[in-house]
Structures are given as C-alpha cells and as structure tokens.
NUDREN-682981 format. One line per field, with one value per residue (C-alpha): x, y, z; residue in one letter. Coordinates in Angstrom, 3 decimals. Example, Ala and Ser with C-alpha at 12.3 -4.5 7.8 and 13.67 -1.06 7.14 Angstrom:
% NUDREN-682981
px 12.300	13.670
py -4.500	-1.060
pz 7.800	7.140
res A	S
***
This chain:
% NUDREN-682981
px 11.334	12.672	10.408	12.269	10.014	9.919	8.423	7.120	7.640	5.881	5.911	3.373	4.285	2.079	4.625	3.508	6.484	8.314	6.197	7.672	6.628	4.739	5.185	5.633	2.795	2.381	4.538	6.480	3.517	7.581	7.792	4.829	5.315	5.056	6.362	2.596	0.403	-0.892	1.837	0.830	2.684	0.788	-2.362	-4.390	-7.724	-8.361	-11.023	-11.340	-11.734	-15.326	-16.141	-14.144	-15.369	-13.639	-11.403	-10.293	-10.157	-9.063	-8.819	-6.669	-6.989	-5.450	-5.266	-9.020	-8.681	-12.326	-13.423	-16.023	-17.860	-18.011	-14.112	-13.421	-9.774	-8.752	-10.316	-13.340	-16.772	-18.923	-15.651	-14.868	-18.605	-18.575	-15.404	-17.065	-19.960	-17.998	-15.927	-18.994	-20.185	-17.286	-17.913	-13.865	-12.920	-11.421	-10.310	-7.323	-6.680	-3.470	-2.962	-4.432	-8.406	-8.635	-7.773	-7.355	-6.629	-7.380	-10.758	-12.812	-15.792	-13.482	-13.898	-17.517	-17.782	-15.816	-18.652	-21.632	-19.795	-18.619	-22.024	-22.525	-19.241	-21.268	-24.048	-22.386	-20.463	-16.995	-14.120	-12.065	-8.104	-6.714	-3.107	-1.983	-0.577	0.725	-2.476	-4.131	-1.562	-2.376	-2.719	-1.926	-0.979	-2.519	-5.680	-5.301	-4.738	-8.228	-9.632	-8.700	-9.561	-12.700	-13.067	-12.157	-12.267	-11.138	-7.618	-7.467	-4.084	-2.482	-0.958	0.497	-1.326	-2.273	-4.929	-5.003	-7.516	-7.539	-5.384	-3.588	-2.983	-1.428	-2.259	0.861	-0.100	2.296	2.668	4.461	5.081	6.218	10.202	10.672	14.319	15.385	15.845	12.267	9.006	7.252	10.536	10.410	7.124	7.288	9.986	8.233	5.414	7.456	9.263	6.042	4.389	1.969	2.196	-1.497	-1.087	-3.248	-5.255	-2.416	-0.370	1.615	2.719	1.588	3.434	1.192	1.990	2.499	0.879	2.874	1.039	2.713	1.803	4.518	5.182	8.520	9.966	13.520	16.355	17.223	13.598	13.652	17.042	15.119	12.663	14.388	16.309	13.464	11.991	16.027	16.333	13.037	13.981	12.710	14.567	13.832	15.041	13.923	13.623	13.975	12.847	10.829	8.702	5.407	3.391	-0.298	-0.906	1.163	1.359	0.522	3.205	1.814	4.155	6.625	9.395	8.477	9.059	11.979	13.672	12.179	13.355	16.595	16.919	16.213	18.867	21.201	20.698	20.387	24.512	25.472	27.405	26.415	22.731	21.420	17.822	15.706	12.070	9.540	5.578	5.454	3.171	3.855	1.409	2.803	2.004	4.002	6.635	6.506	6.773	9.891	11.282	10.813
py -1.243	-0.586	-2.544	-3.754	-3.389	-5.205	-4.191	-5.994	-3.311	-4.408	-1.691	-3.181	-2.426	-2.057	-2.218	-5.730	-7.453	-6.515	-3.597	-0.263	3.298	5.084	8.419	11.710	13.869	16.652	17.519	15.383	15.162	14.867	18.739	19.796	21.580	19.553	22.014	24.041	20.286	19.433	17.268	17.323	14.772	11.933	10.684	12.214	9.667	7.988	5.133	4.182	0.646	0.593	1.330	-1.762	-5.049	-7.551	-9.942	-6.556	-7.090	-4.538	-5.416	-3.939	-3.659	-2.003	-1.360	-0.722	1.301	2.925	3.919	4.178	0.621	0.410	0.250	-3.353	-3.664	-1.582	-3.318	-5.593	-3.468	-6.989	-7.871	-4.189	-4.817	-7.981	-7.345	-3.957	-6.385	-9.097	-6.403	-4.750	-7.928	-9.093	-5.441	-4.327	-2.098	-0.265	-0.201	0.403	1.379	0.904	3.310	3.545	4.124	6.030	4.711	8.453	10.713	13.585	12.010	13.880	10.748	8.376	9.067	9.691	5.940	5.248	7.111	5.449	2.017	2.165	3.189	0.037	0.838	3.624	2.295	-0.115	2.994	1.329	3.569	4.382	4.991	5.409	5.972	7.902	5.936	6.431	6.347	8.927	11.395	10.301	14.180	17.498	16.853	19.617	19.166	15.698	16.491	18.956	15.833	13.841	15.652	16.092	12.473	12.539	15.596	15.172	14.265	18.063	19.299	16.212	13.248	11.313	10.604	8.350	6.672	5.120	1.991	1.240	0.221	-2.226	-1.198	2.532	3.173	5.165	6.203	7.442	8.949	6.836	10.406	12.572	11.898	9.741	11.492	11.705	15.592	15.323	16.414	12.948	11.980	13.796	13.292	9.694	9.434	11.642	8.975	5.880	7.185	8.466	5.531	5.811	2.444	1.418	-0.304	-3.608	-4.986	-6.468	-3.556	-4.637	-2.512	-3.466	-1.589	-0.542	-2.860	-0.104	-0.499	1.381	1.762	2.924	2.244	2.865	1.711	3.116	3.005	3.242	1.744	5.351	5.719	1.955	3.026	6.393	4.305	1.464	4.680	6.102	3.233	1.984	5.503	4.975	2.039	-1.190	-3.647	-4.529	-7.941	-7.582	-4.802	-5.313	-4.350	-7.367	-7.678	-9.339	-10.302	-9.397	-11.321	-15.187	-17.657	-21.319	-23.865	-27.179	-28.801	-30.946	-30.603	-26.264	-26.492	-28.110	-25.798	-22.974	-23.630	-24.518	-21.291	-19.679	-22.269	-20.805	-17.354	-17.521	-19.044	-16.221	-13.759	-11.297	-11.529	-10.404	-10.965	-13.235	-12.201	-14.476	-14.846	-18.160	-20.730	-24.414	-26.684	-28.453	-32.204	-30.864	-30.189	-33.309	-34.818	-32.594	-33.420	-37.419
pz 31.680	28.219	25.537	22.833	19.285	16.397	12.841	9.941	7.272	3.634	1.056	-1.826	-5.945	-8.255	-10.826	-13.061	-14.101	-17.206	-17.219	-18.154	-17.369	-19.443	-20.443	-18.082	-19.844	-16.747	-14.438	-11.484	-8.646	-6.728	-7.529	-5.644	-3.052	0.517	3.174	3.682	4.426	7.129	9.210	12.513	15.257	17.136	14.793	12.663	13.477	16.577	16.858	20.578	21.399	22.246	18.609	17.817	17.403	19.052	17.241	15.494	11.931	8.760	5.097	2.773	-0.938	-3.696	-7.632	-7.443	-10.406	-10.573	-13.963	-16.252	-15.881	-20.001	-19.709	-18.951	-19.895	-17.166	-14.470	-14.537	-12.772	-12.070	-9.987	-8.910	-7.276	-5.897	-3.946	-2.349	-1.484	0.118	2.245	3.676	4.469	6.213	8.693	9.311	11.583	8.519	4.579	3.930	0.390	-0.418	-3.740	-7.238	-6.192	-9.852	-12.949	-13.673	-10.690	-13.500	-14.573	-12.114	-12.844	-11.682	-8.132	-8.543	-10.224	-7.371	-4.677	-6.554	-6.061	-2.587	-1.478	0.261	2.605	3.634	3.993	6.558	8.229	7.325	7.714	4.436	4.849	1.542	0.042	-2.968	-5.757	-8.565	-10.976	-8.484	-10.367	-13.861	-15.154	-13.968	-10.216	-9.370	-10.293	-9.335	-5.394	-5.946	-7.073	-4.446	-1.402	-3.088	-2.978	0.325	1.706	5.684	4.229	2.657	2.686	3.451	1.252	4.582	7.430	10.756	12.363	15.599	15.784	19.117	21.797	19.585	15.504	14.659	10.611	9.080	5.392	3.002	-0.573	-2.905	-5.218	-2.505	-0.853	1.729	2.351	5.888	5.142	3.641	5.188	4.655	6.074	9.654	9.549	9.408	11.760	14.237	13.890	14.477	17.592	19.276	19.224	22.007	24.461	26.154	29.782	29.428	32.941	34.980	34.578	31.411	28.660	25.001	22.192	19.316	16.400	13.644	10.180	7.351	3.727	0.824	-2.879	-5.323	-8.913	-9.002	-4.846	-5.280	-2.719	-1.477	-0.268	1.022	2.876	4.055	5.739	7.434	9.040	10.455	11.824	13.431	14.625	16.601	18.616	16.034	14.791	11.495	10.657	6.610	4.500	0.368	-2.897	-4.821	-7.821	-7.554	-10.391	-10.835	-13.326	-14.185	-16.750	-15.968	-17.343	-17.509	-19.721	-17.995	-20.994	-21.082	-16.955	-17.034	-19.208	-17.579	-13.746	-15.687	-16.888	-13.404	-11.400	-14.052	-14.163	-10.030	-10.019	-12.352	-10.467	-12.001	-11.497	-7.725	-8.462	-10.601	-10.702	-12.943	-13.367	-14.667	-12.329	-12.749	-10.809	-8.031	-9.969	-12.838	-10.042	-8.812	-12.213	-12.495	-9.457	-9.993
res X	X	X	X	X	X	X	X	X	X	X	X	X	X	X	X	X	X	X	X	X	X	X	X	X	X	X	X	X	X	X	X	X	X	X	X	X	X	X	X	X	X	X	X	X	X	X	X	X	X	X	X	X	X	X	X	X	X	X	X	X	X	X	X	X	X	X	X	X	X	X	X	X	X	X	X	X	X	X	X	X	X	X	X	X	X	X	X	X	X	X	X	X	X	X	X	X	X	X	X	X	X	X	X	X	X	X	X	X	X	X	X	X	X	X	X	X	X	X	X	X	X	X	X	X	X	X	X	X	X	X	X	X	X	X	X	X	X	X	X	X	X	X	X	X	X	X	X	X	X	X	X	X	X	X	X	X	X	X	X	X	X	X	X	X	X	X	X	X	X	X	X	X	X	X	X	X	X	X	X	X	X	X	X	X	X	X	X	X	X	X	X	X	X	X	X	X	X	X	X	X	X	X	X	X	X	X	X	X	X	X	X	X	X	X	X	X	X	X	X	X	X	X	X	X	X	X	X	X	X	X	X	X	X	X	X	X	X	X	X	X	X	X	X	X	X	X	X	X	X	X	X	X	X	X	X	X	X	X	X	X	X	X	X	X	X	X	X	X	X	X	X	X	X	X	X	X	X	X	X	X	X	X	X	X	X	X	X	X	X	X	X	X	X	X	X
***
C-alpha cells in the first residue's frame, strides 16, 4: 500500500525586521568549497527507541548568541543561563539548535563561553544537534568551520546532516550559507534524505511514516532556495500544502494608545489593498483591550 506523506516545512529567520545586513568583511562562507564533506545517504545519528523516553519530547532554540558574559547588548548571560537550566531540567530527547550558537563564529572564546555554559546539558547527557547560521560565519569562514567542528567535533567535515530519533522523528539539518540548488550538493543531499525516508512497521502490522524534521537558520534565505526545497521534498512523494517566505519580529513595540492604533492598523488595511504591495510585515503589538476598544 502506497502511503501518501505530508510535510510541515518551517524554515526560521533570524533576520529582525527592518534590519539590514551588515557588511561582507571576509569572504562568502557560499564560496567554500562543498563537494569533499561528508554527505553520506540514510542518517548520520541514530537514537533507538529504548534510549527514548516516552512521550518523546525535543526542544529547539536558536539565536543563542554565546559571548563574552561582560557583553550584555548582544545577548543577556543571566537569561542565556537560566534557559540552559530550564532545558536540562525539562530532560529532551534532544536540542536542536537551530543557527547562531556564536555571537562570533571567528571568536574562538565564543564557543568555549558556550562549553562552560552548556555544562549542565552534559551533565544531564542531553544530545546537542546544532545548525550553522549565519553569525557562526562572522569572520574568515575558514577558520570559522575549524572553529566549529572544534566545538563540536563529531560533525567534522560536514555542515548538513541527519539524525534519526527513534521510530517516529527523522532530524534533517541544513546550512543556511551553503546552496540549496537542486544541482547543489546540499541539494542532492537533501533530496536523497527526503525520498529515503525509512518507514517503521508499528504492532498490528501498520506502517508509520517518519514525520521529518527540517532545520535551517538563515538571515538572508532567498525564494530560489525556498523553491529548491519545496522541489525536493514534491519530488520525494510529500505534499506540501504551505511553503513561504515571512518576516518575524524578535523584538515588538507595544501600542497602547487607542488614537496611535487606529491609525496604525489603518495604515496596514491600506497598504494591504494596494496592488502593488504583496506583503505587509510589522512589529507593532497592540493589546487585545485596545483592540477591542478599536473595534467598538
């Protein structure tokens, strides 16, 4: 019997609203060379499920941005700490970190700020799956990659990979700096990765598909490399019913003013019946009794 598959595909920004990109000081991490990793088919970590706990649970987090803890405009360390707390409390079956780890992928201290913080994961035995964002190639790229399979050093010589948790979840990875082309290695790789999806037979002789887990961090994901990706995962049997480009603030303003909301969601209903607009992104936050106020 021919299963038919369906995928949630989310592809998290880091990009803040409004925010621009700063300036290209090193070379393109893009121009590194990608055809001698390692790219191997099926996954690249398998977790059987008697190490699982049952229900299965995973966290992911992202924008860590480890750093010296006397920097505190960067990211906050009291809150940097807490969170690391509260996750090894909470005992997942894994951490997915979803890009930016560093503040600096060139800062070679980062990561070990990022070692002496963590310790508490290990110290629990949690298993670490982290992506490559676009702060992990803050400097020369190539001395960025040294630095991060330093940090992590059973990923050497690859910037994609996949883990296999189980019978149920299948981890896929990516790097948000490296092409997701369909002529691309990340490309084939991926595709390989979505159309070999292995499929576990459950007690009464059922078939469960794998529910498939893509990660990608990117601060600058363009629709070609969106396009790439719904391909891939069409091509290997799913159908994707949404797949789009959206801009999510980290950071919003609150509006509390009735007279200031009104003229703001205004502004929005008119820019949204322009023709010529196809998006309208915003990080204002009015409180729903000011809506209501509106609204009345």
């Amino acid at each position: 019997m021919r299963m038919k598959h369906t995928l949630l595909f989310v592809i998290t920004s880091a990009a803040l609203l409004g925010q621009t990109a700063s300036p290209q000081k090193h070379a393109d991490p893009a121009s590194l060379r990608t055809s001698g990793l390692l790219s191997e088919s099926g996954p690249t970590f398998r977790i059987s499920d008697n190490q699982l706990a049952i229900p299965l649970t995973f966290i992911t987090y992202g924008d860590t941005r480890f750093t010296d803890p006397s920097n505190t405009t960067a990211s906050d360390p009291k809150v940097r700490r807490w969170l690391v707390n509260r996750i090894a409390e909470e005992h997942p079956a894994a951490v997915i970190l979803n890009g930016d780890v560093p503040l600096a992928g060139g800062v070679k201290n980062n990561y070990e700020v990022f070692k002496a913080e963590t310790q508490p994961w290990r110290d629990n035995g949690l298993r670490v799956f982290p992506a490559l964002g676009n702060h992990e190639f803050n400097g020369d790229p190539r001395e960025c990659l040294e630095n991060w399979w330093q940090a992590f050093p059973e990923l050497r010589n690859r910037r994609w990979y996949s883990a296999q948790l189980g019978s149920r979840v299948y981890v896929i990875t990516l790097d948000s700096d490296a092409s997701l082309m369909p002529d691309s290695d990340q490309g084939r790789w991926l595709k390989q990765q979505v159309s070999s999806l292995p499929v576990a037979v459950n007690p009464v002789g059922g078939m469960n598909a794998y529910w498939p887990m893509p990660f990608r961090h990117s601060a600058r994901l363009t629709l070609e490399n969106l396009s790439a990706v719904r391909e891939a995962v069409e091509a290997a049997g799913f159908a994707v019913e949404s797949a789009e480009l959206t801009m999510i603030p980290k950071t919003t303003v609150e509006v509390a003013d009735e007279n200031d909301a009104k003229k703001i969601l205004r502004l929005i209903d008119q820019l949204e019946d322009n023709d010529d607009v196809q998006e309208v992104f915003a990080n204002f936050d009015i409180p729903e009794r000011v809506l209501e106020a509106v609204a009345g």
